[in-house]
C-alpha positions in Angstrom: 54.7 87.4 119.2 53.0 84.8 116.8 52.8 88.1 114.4 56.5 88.3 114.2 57.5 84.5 114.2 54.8 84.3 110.8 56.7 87.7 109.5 60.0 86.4 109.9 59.0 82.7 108.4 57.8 85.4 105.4 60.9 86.9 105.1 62.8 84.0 105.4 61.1 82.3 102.7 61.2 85.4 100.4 64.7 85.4 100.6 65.0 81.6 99.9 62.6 82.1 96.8 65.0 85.2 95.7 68.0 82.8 96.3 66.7 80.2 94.4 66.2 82.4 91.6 69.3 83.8 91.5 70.6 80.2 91.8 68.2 79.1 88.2 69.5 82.3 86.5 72.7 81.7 87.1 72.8 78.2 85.9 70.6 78.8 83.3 71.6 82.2 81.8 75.7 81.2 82.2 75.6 78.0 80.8 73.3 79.4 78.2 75.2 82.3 77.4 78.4 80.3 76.9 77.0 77.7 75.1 74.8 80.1 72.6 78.2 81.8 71.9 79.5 78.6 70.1 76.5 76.9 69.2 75.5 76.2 65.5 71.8 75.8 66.7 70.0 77.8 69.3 67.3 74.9 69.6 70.0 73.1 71.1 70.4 75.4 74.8 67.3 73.5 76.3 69.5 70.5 75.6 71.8 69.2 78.9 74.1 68.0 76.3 76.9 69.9 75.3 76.9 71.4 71.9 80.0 71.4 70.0 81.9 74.5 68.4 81.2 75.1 65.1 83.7 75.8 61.9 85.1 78.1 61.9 86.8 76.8 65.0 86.4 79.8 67.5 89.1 81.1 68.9 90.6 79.4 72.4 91.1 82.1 74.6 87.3 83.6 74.1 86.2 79.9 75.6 88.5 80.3 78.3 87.0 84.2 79.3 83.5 82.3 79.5 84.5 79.5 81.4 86.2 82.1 83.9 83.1 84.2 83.9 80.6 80.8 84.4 83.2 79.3 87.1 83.3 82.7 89.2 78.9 82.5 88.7 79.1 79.0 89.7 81.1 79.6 92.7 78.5 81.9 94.0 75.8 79.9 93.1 77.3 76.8 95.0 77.5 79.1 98.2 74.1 80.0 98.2 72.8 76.4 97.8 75.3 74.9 100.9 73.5 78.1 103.1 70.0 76.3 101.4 70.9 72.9 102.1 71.7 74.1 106.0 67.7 75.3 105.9 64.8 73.0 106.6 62.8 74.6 103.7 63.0 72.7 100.3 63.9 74.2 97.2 63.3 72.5 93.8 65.0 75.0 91.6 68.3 74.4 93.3 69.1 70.7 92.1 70.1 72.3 89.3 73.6 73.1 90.7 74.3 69.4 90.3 73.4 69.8 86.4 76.1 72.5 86.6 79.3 71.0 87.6 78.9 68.1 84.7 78.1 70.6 82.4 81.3 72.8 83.8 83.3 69.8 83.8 82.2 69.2 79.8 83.0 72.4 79.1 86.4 72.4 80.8 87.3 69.2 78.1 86.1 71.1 75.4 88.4 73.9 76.3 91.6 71.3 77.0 90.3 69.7 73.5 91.3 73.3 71.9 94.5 74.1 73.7 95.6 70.3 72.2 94.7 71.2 68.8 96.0 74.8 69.3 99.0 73.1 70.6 99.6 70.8 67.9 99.5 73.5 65.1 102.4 75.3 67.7 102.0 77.9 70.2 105.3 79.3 70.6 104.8 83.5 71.4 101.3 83.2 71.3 98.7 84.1 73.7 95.4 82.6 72.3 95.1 80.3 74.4 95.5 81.8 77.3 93.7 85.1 79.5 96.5 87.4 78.4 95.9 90.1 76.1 99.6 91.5 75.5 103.4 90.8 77.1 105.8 93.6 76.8 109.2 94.4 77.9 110.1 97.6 79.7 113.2 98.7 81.0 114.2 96.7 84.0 114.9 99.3 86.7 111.7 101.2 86.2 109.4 98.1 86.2 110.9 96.6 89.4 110.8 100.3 91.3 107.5 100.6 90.2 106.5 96.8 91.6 109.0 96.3 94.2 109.3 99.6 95.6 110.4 97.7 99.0 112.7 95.6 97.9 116.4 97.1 97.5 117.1 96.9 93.2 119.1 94.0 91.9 121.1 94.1 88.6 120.6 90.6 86.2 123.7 89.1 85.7 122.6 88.8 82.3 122.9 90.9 79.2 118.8 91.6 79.7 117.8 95.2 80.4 114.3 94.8 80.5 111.3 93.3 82.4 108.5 91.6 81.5 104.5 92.7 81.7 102.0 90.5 81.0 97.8 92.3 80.8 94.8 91.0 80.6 93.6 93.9 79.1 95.3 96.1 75.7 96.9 99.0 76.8 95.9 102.3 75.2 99.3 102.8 73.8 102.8 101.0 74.6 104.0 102.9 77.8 104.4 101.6 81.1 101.9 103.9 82.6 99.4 102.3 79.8 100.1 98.7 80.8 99.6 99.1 84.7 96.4 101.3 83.8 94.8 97.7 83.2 96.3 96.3 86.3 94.6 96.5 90.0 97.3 93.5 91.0 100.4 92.8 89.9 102.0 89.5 90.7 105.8 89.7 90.3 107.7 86.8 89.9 112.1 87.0 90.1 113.1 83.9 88.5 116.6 82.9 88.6 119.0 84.2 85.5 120.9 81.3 84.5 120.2 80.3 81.3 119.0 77.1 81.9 116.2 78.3 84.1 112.5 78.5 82.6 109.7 80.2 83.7 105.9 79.2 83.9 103.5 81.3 84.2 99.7 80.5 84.8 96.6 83.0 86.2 94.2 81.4 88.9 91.3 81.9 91.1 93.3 80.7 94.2 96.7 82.3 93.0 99.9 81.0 95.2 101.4 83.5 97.4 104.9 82.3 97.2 107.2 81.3 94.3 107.8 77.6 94.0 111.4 76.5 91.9 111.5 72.9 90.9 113.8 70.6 89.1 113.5 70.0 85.6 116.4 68.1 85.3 115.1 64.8 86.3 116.7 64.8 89.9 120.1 66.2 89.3 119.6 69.9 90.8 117.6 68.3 93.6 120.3 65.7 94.3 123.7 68.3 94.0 121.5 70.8 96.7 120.9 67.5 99.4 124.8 66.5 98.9 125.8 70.0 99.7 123.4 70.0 102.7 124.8 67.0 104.5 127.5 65.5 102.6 128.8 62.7 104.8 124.8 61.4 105.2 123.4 62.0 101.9 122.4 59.0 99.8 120.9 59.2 96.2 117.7 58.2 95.8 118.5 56.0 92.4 117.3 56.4 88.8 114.2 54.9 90.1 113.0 57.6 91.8 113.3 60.2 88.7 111.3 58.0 86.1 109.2 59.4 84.1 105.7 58.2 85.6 107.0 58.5 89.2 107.5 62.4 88.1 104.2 62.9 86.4 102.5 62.8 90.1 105.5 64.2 92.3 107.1 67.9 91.3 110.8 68.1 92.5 110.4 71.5 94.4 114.1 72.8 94.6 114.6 74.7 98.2 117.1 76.2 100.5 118.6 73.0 101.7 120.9 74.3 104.1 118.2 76.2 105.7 116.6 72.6 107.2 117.6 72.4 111.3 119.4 69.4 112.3 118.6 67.5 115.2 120.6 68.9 117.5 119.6 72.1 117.1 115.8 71.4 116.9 116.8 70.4 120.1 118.4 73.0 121.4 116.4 75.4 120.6 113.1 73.5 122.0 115.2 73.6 125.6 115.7 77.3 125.2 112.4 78.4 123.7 110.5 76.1 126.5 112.6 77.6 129.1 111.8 81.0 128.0 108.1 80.2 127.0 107.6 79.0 131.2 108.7 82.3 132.1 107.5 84.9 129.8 105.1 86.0 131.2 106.8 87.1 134.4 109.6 88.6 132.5 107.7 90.4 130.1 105.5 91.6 133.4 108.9 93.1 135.0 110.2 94.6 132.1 107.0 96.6 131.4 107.2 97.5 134.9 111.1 98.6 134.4 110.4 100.8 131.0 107.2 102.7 133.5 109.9 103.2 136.5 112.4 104.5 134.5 110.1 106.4 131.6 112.0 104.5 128.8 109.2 105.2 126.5 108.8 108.6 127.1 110.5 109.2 123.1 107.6 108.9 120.7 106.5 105.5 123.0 109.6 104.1 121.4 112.5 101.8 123.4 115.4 101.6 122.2 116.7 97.9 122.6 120.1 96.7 123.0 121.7 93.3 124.1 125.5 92.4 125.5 127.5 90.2 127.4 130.4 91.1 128.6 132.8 90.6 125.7 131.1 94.2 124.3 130.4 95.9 127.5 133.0 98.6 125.5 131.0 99.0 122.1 127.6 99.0 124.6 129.8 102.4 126.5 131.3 103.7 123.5 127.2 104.1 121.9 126.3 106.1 124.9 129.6 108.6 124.7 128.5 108.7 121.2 125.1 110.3 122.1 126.4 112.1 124.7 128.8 113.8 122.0 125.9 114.9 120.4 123.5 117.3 120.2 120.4 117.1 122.7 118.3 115.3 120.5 120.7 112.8 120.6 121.6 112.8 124.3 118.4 111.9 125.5 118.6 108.7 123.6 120.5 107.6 126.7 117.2 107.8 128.3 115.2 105.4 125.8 118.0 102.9 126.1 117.2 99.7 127.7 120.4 97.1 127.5 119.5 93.0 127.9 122.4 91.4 129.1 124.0 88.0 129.7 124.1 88.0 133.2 123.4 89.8 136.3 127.4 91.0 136.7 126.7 92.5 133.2 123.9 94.7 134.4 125.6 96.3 137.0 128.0 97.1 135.0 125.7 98.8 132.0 123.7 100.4 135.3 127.0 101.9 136.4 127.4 103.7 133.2 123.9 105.3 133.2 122.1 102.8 131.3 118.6 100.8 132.1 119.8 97.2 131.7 117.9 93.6 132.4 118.3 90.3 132.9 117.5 86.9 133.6 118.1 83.5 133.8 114.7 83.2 131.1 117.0 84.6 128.6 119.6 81.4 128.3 122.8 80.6 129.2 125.1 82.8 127.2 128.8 83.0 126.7 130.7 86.3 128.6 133.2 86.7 125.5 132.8 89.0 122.6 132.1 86.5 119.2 135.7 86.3 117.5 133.9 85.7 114.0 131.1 86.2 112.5 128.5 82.5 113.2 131.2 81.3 115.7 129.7 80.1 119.0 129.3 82.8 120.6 127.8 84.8 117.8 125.3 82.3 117.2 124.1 82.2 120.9 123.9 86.0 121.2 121.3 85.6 118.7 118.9 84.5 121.2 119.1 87.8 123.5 118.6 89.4 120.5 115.2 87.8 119.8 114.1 87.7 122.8 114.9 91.5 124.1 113.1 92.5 121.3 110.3 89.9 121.4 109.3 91.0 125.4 109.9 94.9 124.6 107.2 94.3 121.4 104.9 92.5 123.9 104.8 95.2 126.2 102.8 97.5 123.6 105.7 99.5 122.7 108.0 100.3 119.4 111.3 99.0 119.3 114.3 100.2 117.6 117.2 97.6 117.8 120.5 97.7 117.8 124.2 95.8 117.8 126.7 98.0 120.1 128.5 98.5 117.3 126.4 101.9 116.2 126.9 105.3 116.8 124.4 108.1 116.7 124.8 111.3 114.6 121.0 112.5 114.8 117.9 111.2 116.4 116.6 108.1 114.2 113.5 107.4 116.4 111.9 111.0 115.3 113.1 109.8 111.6 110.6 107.2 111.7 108.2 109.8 113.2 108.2 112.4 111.1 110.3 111.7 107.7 109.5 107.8 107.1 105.8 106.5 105.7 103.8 105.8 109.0 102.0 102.7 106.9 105.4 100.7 106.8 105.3 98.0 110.2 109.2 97.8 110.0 112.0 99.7 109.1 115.5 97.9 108.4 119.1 99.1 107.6 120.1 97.8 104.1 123.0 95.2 104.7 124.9 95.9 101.4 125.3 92.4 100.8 123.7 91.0 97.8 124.1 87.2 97.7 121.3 84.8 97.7 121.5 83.8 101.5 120.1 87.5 102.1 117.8 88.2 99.2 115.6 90.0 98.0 115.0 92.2 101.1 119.1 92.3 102.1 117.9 93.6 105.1 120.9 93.9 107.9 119.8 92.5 111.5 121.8 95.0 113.6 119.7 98.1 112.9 115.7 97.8 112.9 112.8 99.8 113.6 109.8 97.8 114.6 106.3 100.1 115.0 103.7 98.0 117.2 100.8 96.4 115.7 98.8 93.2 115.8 101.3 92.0 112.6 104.6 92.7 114.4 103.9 91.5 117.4 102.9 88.1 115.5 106.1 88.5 113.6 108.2 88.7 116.6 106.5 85.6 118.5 107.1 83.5 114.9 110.6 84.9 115.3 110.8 83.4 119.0 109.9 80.0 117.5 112.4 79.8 114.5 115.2 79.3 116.9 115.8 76.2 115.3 116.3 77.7 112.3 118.7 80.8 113.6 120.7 77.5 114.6 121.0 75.5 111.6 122.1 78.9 109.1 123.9 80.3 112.3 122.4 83.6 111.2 119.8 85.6 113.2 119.8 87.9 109.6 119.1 85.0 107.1 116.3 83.6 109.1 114.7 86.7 110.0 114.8 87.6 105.9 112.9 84.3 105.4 110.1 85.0 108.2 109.6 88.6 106.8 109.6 87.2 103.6 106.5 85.0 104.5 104.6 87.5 106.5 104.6 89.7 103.9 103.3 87.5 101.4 100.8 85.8 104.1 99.7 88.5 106.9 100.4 91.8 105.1 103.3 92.8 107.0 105.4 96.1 105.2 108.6 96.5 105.2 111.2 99.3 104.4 114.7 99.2 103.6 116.5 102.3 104.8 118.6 104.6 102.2 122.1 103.9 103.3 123.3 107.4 102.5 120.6 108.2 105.6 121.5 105.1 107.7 125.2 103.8 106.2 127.3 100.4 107.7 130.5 98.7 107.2 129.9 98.1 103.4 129.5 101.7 102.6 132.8 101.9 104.7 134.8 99.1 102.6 133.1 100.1 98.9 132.4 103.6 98.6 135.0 105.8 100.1 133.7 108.7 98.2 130.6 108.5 100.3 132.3 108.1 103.4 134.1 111.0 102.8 130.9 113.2 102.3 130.1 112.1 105.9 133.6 113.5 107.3 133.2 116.7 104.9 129.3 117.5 106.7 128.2 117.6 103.0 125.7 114.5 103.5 124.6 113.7 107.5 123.6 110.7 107.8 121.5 109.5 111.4 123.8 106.6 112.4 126.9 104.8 111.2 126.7 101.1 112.0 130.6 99.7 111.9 129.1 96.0 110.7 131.2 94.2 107.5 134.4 93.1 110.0 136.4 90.1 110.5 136.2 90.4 114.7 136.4 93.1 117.1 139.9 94.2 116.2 139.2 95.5 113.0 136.2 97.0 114.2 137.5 98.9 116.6 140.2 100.1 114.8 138.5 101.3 111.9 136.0 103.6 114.6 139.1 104.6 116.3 140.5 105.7 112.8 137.2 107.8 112.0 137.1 109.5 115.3 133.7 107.3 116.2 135.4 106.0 119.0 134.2 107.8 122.4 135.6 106.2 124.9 139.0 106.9 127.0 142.0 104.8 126.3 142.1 103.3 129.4 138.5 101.8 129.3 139.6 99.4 127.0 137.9 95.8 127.4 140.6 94.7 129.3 139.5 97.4 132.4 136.3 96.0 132.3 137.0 92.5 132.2 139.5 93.6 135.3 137.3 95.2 137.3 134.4 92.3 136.9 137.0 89.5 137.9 139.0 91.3 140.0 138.2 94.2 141.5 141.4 96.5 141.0 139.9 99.1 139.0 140.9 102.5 140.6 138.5 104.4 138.8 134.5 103.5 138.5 133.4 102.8 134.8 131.1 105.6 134.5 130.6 108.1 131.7 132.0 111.1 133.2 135.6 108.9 134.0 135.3 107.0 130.7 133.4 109.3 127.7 136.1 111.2 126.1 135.9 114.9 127.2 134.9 117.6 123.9 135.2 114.7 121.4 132.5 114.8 117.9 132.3 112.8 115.7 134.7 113.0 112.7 136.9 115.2 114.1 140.5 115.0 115.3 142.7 115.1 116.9 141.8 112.4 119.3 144.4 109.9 121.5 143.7 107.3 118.2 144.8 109.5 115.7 145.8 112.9 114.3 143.6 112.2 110.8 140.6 110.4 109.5 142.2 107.1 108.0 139.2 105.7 105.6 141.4 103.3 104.6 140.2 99.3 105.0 143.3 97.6 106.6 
């Protein structure tokens, strides 16, 4: 035993003796090597002092690659000497670490002494003083598909038809290919086109993972976005807060103002999320125990996730004619389906039409009506279910595909994302079609989503659960879900995709590009599912699926029926799918009791 302690002690102070070595060569050889390189007078590197550049001045940028090179030694250095200093054995060589940092710190004014003079004589277009070897422009669409292949492409609303590439490295020749040959990272930065907007651009060892805008007007951008955010309380803060020497130590970061939660909804959604929160574990506990009973995951592991009050009980019925209209891969989505719904009345309802459906009181206090525009009240609180349906499905270890009643199936999406779509992306949404700056960059569309379970979703989804506050204040379960992805990608390393919307179309390919549309009707392109988003209210939506033959359902299981037979009673029929799914009806084709042609028109 005594053998092995001694052997140990050896080995432990062989490996402090090689640590302190490594510790004197690094201080010694890299502060050495950098000063050698610009010293007039060798003699001088046994001197602590710092030996000036000789003339010829050197240039800038070949100071800068050795103070890189001695600040990435020196980093290593310093964590070997705090695992030294932990250890009860001494070691001399190691004060030298100390001798170091002045001597980094010297260095580091030499270099800022170099960029003034550099900066005096003018810098504009040149890259001496920096790490950059070269800056080219490249077309615009290629670079970004090449460097944001997730991200859905955005034209400039300038004249500019290129994109910049900065390496640190000279290409072999002036391609593309040749520049990101030099590249194992490539930051990307989408800067804002007006033309008073500038860009700055600096490398680090402890880059930032997200963009930061700020005001260099001296207040005014920052001051127009708080006015806009709450007009009746804003106040300026006064010239005296923009001064000069007030702004040397304080950057004015410009944000999205109206994204900030008031108090009333911080409010609100801490009642809700701490009602739900107390519960959670029960409910998730009997939904896991529903989707086993009823073999909802039997698909590829996958639920498919829906969520309803009673105001849409007839989009929820005319989804599952829809699939039964189909062919069998599509009709045995019925059995995947699992519908969350605003109350218990609700469920019955959903259960009645051959549907798995849950609810309870966990999930909030929900309106019955269908939302009669889009962020009204109703709307908004709808958004909760949707979280939280999805949220407890995720937590019971199983994928999720969400979606709003208002879809129809055409073919099976779920073995899509099985067989067609890259198994390494965590999430799969539908591409909105919107392009305005409350969605970008993803544009993702909230109604349609594929989530595939993993340690990063299932974070994502409980961050979602807690940004209730923030669905609130934009009144937008879409908006605040593209900021949350936007952070987890950049944070935890979650991957999205944006689905092709000739594959998985909505309401904007419906309004914008009839062309397309009419492939759809033709058979020429088949897409999985048609999502009827992009409408003022229900009445317009349903009438535009009732033009297209996507509407499934009998005409006298309107919403008025349902509402009739909740309230009342006096039904004289059941609402079931053999009494309500239209008999022989398919997509696309007519005649049908809505109409004797496909009308693509919009209004």
């Amino acid at each position: 035993m005594a053998r092995a302690t001694r052997q140990q002690g050896g080995q432990a102070n062989l490996l402090l003796a090689a640590a302190c070595a490594a510790l004197g060569f690094v201080g010694g050889w890299s502060f050495g090597h950098v000063h050698g390189l610009h010293a007039c007078d060798s003699g001088a590197l046994s001197s602590s002092k710092v030996i000036r550049p000789c003339s010829p001045q050197p240039r800038a940028h070949l100071i800068h690659q050795e103070a890189n090179r001695t600040r990435h030694a020196l980093d290593d250095a310093l964590i070997r000497l705090s695992k030294l200093e932990r250890s009860p054995t001494k070691c001399p060589k190691c004060q030298s670490a100390s001798e170091a940092i002045s001597q980094i710190e010297e260095l580091e004014n030499q270099v800022r002494d170099l960029t003034s003079s550099h900066e005096s004589k003018g810098g504009e277009a040149s890259l001496d003083m920096t790490q950059w070897a070269s800056v080219r422009a490249f077309d615009r669409a290629r670079l970004w598909r090449e460097t944001l292949a997730s991200l859905p492409y955005v034209l400039g609303t300038t004249i500019s038809r290129g994109g910049l590439l900065f390496t640190k490295r000279k290409p072999l020749n002036n391609s593309l290919a040749a520049a990101k040959a030099t590249c194992s990272e490539i930051d990307v930065v989408v800067a804002d086109s007006k033309p008073d907007v500038c860009l700055a651009v600096f490398d680090s060892r402890l880059p930032i993972y997200t963009m930061l805008r700020t005001d260099a007007s001296g207040g005014k951008v920052l001051e127009k976005q708080r006015l806009e955010q709450a007009p009746r309380l804003h106040k300026h803060a006064g010239a005296a807060a923009y001064t000069p020497e007030r702004l040397a130590k304080r950057s004015l970061i410009i944000a999205q103002q109206e994204t900030l939660p008031k108090k009333h909804s911080s409010m609100e959604a801490l009642t809700t999320t701490a009602k739900f929160g107390a519960m959670a574990q029960g409910v998730i506990k009997r939904i896991d125990e529903l989707i086993r009973r009823r073999k909802l995951d039997a698909n590829r592991k996958t639920v498919v996730v829906m969520a309803t009050n009673q105001g849409t009980l007839d989009l929820v019925a005319n989804f599952a004619c829809s699939c039964r209209a189909g062919p069998p891969d599509v009709q045995r989505a019925l059995a995947s389906t699992l519908v969350f719904t605003g109350d218990s009345e609700t469920s019955k309802q959903v259960e009645l039409f051959g549907l798995a459906s849950f609810h309870d009181s966990a999930l909030g206090d929900l309106p019955e009506g269908a939302a009669k525009a889009y962020g009204d009240y109703a709307f908004v609180r709808m958004m909760w279910l949707k979280i939280t349906s999805v949220y407890s499905v995720v937590a019971t270890g199983r994928h999720a595909l969400f979606q709003d009643a208002d879809v129809v199936w055409l073919r099976d999406p779920i073995e899509y994302f099985f067989t067609e779509a890259d198994d390494q992306v965590d999430c799969f949404f539908m591409d909105d079609g919107a392009r305005s700056a409350r969605y970008t960059p993803l544009y993702t569309n909230s109604g349609f989503y594929f989530i595939r379970n993993n340690m990063r979703t299932q974070f994502f989804m409980h961050r979602m659960l807690m940004a209730y506050d923030t669905v609130l204040a934009v009144r937008s379960h879409q908006h605040a879900l593209i900021m949350l992805l936007l952070e987890h990608m950049a944070r935890h390393g979650l991957t999205v995709g944006v689905l092709d919307p000739m594959l998985f179309p909505q309401g904007q390919i419906f309004h914008r590009k009839k062309a397309i549309m009419q492939s759809f009707v033709d058979g020429t392109e088949r897409p999985y599912v048609f999502h009827m988003c992009w409408t003022a209210g229900r009445t317009d939506k349903l009438r535009y699926l009732k033009n297209m033959a996507l509407w499934f359902l009998e005409p006298k299981c309107d919403q008025d029926s349902w509402k009739g037979h909740r309230d009342h009673g006096n039904s004289t029929f059941d609402h079931n799918q053999a009494n309500c799914c239209l008999a022989g009806a398919k997509p696309w084709t007519v005649p049908t009791p809505y109409t004797q042609v496909i009308d693509l028109k919009s209004k």
